[in-house]
C-alpha positions as CSV (number, residue, x, y, z in Angstrom):
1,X,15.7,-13.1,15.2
2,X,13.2,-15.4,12.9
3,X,10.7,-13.5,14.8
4,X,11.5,-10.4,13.5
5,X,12.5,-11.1,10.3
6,X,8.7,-12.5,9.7
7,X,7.5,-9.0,10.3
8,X,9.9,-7.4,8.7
9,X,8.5,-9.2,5.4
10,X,5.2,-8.8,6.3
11,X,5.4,-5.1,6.6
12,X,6.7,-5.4,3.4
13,X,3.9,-7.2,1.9
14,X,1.6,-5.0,3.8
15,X,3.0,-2.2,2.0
16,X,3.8,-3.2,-1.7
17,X,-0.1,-3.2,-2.7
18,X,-1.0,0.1,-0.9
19,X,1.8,1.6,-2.9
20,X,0.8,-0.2,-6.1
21,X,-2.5,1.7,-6.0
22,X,-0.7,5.0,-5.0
23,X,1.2,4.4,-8.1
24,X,-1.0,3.6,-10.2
25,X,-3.4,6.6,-9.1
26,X,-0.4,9.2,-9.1
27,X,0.5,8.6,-12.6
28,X,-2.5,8.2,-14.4
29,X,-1.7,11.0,-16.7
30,X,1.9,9.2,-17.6
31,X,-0.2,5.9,-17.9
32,X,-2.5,7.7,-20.6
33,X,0.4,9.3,-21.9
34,X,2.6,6.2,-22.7
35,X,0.1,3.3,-22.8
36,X,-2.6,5.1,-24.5
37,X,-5.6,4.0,-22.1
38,X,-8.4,6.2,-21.5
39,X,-8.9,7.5,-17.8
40,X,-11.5,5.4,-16.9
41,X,-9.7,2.2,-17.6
42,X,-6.7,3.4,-15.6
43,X,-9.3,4.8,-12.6
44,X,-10.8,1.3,-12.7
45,X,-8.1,-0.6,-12.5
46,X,-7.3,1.4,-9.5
47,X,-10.1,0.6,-7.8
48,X,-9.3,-3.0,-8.6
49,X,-6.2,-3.0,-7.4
50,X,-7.6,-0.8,-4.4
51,X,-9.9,-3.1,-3.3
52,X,-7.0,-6.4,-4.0
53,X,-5.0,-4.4,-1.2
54,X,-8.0,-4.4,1.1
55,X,-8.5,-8.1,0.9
56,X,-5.1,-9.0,0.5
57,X,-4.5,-8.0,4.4
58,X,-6.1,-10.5,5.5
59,X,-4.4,-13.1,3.6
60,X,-1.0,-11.7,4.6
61,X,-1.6,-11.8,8.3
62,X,-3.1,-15.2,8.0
63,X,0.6,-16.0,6.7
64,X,1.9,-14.1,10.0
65,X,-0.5,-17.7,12.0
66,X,-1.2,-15.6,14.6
67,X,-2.5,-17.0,17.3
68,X,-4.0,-16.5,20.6
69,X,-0.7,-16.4,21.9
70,X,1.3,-14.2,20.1
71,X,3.1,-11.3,21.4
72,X,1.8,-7.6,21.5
73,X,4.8,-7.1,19.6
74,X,2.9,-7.9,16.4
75,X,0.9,-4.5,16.9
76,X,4.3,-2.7,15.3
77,X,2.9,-4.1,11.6
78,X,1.0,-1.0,12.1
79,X,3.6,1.4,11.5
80,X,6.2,-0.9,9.7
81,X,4.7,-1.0,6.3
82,X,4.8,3.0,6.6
83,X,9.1,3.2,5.9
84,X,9.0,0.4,3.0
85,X,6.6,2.4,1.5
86,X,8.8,5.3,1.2
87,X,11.9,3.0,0.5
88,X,9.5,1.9,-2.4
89,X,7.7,5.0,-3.4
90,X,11.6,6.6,-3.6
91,X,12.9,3.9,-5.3
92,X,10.4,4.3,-8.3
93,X,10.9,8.4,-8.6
94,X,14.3,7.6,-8.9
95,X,14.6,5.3,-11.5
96,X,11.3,7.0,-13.2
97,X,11.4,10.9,-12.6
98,X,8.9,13.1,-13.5
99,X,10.0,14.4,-17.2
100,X,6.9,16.2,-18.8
101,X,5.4,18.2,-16.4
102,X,1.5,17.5,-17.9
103,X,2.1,14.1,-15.8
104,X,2.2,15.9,-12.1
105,X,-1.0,14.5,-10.7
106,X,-3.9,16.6,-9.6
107,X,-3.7,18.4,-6.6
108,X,-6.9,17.1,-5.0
109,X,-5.4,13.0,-5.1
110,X,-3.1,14.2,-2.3
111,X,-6.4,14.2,0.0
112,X,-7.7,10.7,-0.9
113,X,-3.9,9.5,-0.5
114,X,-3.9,10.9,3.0
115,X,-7.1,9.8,4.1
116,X,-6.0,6.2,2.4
117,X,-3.2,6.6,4.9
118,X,-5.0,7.6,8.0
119,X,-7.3,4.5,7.1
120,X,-4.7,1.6,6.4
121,X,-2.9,1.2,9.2
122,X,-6.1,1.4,11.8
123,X,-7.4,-0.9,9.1
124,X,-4.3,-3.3,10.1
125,X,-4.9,-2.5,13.9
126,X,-9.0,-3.7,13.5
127,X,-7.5,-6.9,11.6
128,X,-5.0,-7.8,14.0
129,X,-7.4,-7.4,17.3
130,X,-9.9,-9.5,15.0
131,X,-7.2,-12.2,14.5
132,X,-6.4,-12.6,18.3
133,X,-10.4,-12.8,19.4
């Protein structure tokens, strides 16, 4: 049961920064809008927090200690971070809604959000098969 409650919480940890940056790049218009940054301050921070989520997996599944040993059950971390992201992603539209329609993202970010998720999770499977070499 400890078992998989640790990768319950890593799933979750692998998923909060990937939808950080989702965030963060599908409301750059409301971010502009309310905060008053330019675009390029928003699209750098993005990349920041981008490339935080690329090294931060790593880190988390150093957390997991896995080991030489562990069970082939740990390859499910890469599809579990995929529901908390939508548990997160709908938690956020619903408590902050799209209200002025000039803040629906362009069309085009859909693509680099779907690439970013064909990418992350065989990004997860090269870091786990690196961590049990």
């Amino acid at each position: 049961m400890k078992y998989f409650l640790r990768l319950n919480i890593i799933g979750i940890l692998l998923a909060a920064p990937l939808f950080i940056w989702a965030t963060t790049m599908l409301n750059v218009y409301r971010i502009n809008r309310v905060l008053n940054v330019n675009f390029s301050t928003i699209n750098l921070v993005a990349v920041a927090i981008f490339i935080a989520a690329v090294i931060s997996v790593p880190w988390v599944l150093k957390m997991k200690n896995i080991s030489n040993n562990s069970k082939k059950l740990d390859y499910i971390l890469v599809v579990l971070w995929f529901p908390y992201f939508k548990v997160m992603e709908n938690i956020f539209y619903y408590l902050f809604p799209f209200t002025d329609r000039g803040d629906l993202p362009a069309q085009v970010l859909g693509l680099v959000l779907l690439l970013a998720f064909l990418l992350y999770p065989i990004y997860i499977l090269i870091t786990l098969y690196l961590r049990r070499v």
